[in-house]
N, C-alpha and C positions, 0 to 999 in steps of 0.2 A: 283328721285321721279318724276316721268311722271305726267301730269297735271289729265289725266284719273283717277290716283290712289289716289288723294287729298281727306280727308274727312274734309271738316269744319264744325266748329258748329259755329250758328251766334246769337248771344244773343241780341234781340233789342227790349222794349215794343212798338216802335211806328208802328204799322202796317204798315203802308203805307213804310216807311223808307226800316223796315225788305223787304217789298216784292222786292223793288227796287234793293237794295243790291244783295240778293237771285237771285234774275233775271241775275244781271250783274256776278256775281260769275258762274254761268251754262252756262253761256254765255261763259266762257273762257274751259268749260268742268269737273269743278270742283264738285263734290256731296256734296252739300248741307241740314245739317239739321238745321230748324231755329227754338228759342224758346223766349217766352217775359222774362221767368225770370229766376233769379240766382235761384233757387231752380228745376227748372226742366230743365236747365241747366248739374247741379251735377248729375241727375237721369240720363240723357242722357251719361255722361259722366262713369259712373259705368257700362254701358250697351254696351256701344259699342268705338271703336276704331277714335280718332280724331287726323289728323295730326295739325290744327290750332282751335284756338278761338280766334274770330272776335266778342267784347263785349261792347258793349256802360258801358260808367261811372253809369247814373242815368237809375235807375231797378225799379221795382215799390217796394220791400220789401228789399232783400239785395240788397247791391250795385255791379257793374264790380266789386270792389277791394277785394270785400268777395270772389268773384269767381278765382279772380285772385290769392289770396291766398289758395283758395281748391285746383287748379293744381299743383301751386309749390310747397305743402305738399305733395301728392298726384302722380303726376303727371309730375316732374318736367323736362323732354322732350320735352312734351306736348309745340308749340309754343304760345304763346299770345298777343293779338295786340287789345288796348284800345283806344276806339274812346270818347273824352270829347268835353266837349261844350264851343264853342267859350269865350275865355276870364278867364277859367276857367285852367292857366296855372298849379295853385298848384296844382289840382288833375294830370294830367299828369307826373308831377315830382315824386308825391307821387305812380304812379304806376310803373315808372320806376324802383325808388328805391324798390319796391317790387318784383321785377325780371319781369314785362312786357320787350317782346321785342320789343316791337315800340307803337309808340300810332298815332292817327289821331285827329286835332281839327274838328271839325264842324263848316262849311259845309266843305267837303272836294270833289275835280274835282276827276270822276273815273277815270283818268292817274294815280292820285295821291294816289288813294284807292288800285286797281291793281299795282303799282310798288313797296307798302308797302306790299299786300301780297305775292308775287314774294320774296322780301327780307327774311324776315322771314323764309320765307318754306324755301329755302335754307339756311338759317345760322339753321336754326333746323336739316336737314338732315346732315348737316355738322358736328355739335353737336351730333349726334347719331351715328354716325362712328367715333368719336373720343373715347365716352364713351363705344363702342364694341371694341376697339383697346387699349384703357386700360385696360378694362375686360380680355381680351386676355393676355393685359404683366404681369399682376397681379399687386396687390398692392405694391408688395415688389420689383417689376422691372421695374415700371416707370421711364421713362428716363425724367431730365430734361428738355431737347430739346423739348418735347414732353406737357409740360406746355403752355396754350397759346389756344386761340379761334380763332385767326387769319384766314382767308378763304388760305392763303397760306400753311399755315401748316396743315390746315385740308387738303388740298387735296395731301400733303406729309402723311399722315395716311393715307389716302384711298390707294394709292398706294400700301406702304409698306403693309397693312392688304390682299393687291390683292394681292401680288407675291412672300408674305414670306413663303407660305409652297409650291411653286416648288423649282426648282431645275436651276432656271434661272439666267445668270448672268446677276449681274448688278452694274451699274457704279454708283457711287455715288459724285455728283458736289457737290461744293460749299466752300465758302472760308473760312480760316482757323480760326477755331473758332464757327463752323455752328454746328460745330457736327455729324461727317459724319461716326465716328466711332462707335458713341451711334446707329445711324439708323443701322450699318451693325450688333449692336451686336441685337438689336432688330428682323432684318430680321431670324437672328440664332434662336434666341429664340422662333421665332413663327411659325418654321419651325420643320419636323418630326426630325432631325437632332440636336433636342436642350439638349440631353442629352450625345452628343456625343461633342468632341473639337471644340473649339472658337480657333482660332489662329491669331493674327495679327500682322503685320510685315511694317514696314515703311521702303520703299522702298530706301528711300533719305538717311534713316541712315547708310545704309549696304555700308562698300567701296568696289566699285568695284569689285577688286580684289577678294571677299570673296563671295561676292552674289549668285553668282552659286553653291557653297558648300552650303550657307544657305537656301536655298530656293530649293535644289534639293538634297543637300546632296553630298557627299567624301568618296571616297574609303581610304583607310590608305596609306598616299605615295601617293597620287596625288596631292599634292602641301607642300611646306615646313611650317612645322609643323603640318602635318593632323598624328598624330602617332596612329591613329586608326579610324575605318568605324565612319563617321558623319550623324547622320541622319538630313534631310532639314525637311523644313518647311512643305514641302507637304504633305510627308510621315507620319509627325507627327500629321498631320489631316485629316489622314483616315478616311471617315465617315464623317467626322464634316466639317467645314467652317472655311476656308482661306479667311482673311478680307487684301488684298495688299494695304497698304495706299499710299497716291505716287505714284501711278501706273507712272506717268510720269517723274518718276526719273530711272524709269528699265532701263539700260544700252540696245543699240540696239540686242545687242549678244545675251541674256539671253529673249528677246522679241520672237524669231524663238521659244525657248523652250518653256514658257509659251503659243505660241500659238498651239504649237504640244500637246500639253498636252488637252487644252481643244478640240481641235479637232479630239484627240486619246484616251484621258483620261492614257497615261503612259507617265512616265519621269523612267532619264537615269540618276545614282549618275555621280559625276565628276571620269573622271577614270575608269570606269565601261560601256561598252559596251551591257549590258543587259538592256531589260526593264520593268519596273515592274508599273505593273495596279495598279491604288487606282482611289477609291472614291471618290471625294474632289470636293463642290460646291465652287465658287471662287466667291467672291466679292471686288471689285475695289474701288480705291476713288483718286480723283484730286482736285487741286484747281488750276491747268495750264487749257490751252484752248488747248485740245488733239485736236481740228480739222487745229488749225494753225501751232501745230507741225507737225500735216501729210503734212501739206504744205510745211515746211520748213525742211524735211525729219528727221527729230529728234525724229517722233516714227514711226511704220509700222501703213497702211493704214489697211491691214488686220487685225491684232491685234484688231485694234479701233470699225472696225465694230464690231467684234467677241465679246468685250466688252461691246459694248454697244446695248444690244440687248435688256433693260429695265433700262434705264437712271431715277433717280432720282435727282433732284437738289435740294439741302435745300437750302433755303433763306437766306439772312443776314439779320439780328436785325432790319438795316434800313427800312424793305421793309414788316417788320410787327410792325410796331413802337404801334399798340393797344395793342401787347402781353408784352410791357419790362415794365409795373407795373405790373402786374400777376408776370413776372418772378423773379423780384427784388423783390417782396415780399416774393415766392418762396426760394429766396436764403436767404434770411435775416431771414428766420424761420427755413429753413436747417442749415444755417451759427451758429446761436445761438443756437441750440440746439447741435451742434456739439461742439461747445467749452465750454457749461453751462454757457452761457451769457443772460438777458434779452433780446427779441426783440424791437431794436429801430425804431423810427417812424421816416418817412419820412416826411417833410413840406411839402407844397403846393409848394413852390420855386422849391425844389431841385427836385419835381416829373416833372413840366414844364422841368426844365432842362435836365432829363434824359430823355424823350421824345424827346426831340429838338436834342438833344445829338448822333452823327454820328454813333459811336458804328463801330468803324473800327476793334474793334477785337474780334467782335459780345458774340456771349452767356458766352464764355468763358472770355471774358474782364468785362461785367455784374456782372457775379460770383465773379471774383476778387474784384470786386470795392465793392459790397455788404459785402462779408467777412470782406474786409480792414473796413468798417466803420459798422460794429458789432462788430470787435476786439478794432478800436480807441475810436468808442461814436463820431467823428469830423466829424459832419453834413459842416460844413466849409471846412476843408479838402476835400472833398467828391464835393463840390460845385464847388471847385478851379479847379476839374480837370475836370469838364463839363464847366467853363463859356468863354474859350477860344473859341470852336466849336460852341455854344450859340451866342458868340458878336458875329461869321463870317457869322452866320446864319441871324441875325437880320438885318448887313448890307448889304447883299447881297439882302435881299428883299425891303429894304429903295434905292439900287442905280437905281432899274430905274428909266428915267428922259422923260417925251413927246415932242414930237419929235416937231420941230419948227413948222411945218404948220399942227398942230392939227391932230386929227384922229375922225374915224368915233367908239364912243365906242360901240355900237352893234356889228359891224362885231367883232371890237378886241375879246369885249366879247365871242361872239359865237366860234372866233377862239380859244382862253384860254382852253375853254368848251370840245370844240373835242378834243385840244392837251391832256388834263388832262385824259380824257377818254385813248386817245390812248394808252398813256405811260403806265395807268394802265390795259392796257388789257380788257377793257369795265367795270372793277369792279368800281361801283358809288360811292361805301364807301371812298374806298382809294383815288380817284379822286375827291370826293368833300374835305377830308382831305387836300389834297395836295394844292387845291385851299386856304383852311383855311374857306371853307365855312361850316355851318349847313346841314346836310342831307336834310333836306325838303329843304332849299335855293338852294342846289344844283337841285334837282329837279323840283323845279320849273323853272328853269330857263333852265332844258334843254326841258322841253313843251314850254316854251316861245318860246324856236328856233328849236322846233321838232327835237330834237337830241337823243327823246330817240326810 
């Protein structure tokens, strides 16, 4: 969403205020319609197209919250960002809880008014391509993995929604447990190709010896016990999509083949000297580091490229840690209705801990753990096997100790401030998380040292 294409509506009785706002918002390029109240507000919004509303609390007849509640009846896409009056914490709380996505107190510095509307507008376009990428998979084919607001895994939907109806292939990272086979069945799905075969094949399972019959197919009598033609893998997903899990277990031999194929689009049975054309979009998946293999000659260099000509990487759990209450709820409402069990409730305790919680064997260790305590009811149980990770977590942020001849805390600070930033790839959210700070703390403080 290019700034040019913004349309806000800015809801504010005080004139002077409204024209201020107005000014600074065109200022950035933004189209601008402002009005004093929640009722011609609503009119403007039945009339015409807003990407954001930007609405003071106190209105002169209904208040922000009446309005904020017409959109998300309504409208509920639509982004919203509540500006209240100093000291007037409840109402802010009280908007959030009604689905505002940000609020501002009053007075607020325009660093601080511009980096909140910045936010928004992107976690709402982000939001709008998750719910077009659902709409897509249908109701009945949402894939777990695919639960979740997170900015990382929205931009794994944008992706996947980009290059799942060609014909491109693509590698699919990430570590085991990510869900890299739910994405490839997804790309099938939303592809012209989805009424045709799904086929997928773990690379690692296949011994050796056998691989090349399974994945290209045997003549009868080309190895001891083929007593008749075998057809492979390939063959048998004429038309449709070959999902190779493992790619980085194919044996070097069977690598020449696989790359003749997609660069000729035929394969040769074992035994059989002819060759026979098919059809077959191929998609790949790792959880090795294919480029250190190329290094260390343990896959073909060509191969790699040929693979990876539309790389997707899913995430691990840790590195969306906002999405694993959505998911665990998620699971504990699929879990219980799947075995005809009540849904149990999670404390306050065990939610901190599953948050804090490493999640080494990401969505698919999640699911287990939710299952297991919808099948036992032992919120205890459940506790026991997060508070290990929890105490190393607590102590590791208690052992730093300051250094004998003191420090300067500004630079330290400001130094924190950049690292935090770096690590997360400029995203504020995560970077202030990670600090353990408040969103607005965090921001303020990177105007304090012009960081942002």
């Amino acid at each position: 969403m290019s700034e040019q294409s913004i349309n806000l509506l800015l809801v504010e009785d005080d004139h002077q205020q409204r024209s201020l706002l107005k000014g600074i918002l065109q200022g950035e390029g933004m189209r601008v319609e402002d009005v004093e109240s929640c009722e011609d507000a609503i009119l403007l919004l039945k009339k015409q197209h807003f990407d954001l509303v930007f609405s003071d609390w106190k209105l002169p007849q209904l208040s922000g919250l009446e309005l904020l509640k017409y959109v998300k009846r309504n409208q509920p896409g639509l982004g919203f960002i509540m500006a209240t009056a100093h000291g007037t914490i409840a109402h802010a709380v009280e908007a959030m809880n009604a689905g505002a996505d940000d609020y501002l107190t009053k007075p607020f510095q325009r660093q601080e008014f511009l980096l909140c509307i910045e936010k928004v507008l992107k976690s709402t376009l982000l939001k709008r391509e998750n719910i077009k990428l659902s709409e897509q998979l249908g109701k009945q084919q949402q894939l777990v993995e695919f639960v979740g607001t997170s900015a990382v895994m929205q931009s794994v939907h944008q992706r996947i929604a980009r290059v799942a109806s060609t014909d491109a292939t693509i590698l699919i990272n990430g570590e085991s447990g990510t869900g890299k086979e739910l994405v490839a069945r997804a790309l099938h799905r939303l592809s012209d190709r989805n009424k045709q075969p799904f086929i997928a094949i773990n690379c690692g399972a296949i011994p050796h010896d056998l691989a090349e019959a399974e994945l290209f197919g045997a003549k009868k009598g080309a190895y001891t016990g083929a007593h008749q033609d075998k057809i492979g893998k390939f063959e048998a997903a004429n038309h449709g999509t070959l999902f190779l899990d493992e790619i980085g277990e194919l044996p070097l031999s069977l690598q020449a083949k696989l790359l003749r194929f997609l660069q000729e689009g035929t394969i040769s049975a074992l035994g059989d000297s002819t060759e026979k054309h098919i059809d077959v979009r191929v998609l790949t998946a790792t959880h090795r580091d294919l480029p250190d293999m190329v290094k260390q000659g343990e896959f073909r260099e060509d191969l790699f490229y040929r693979l990876n000509i539309v790389p997707i990487t899913i995430p691990p759990l840790r590195e969306r840690s906002e999405d694993i209450l959505l998911l665990a709820d998620f699971f504990l409402q699929h879990r219980a209705k799947l075995h005809g069990f009540d849904v149990p409730t999670l404390s306050t305790t065990t939610k901190v801990a599953l948050q804090k919680y490493a999640w080494p064997g990401n969505v698919r260790e999640l699911g287990n753990k939710m299952e297991r305590f919808v099948l036992l009811g032992d919120e205890q149980e459940l506790c026991d096997g997060l508070s290990q990770e929890y105490l190393n977590d607590t102590l590791e942020a208690t052992a730093f100790s300051l250094p004998a001849e003191g420090l300067d805390w500004e630079v330290f600070e400001k130094q924190c401030l950049a690292q935090a930033l770096e690590r997360h790839a400029g995203n504020r959210t995560q970077a202030a998380r990670f600090l353990g700070l408040s969103y607005k703390a965090f921001l303020y403080r990177l105007d304090k040292y012009a960081l942002n």
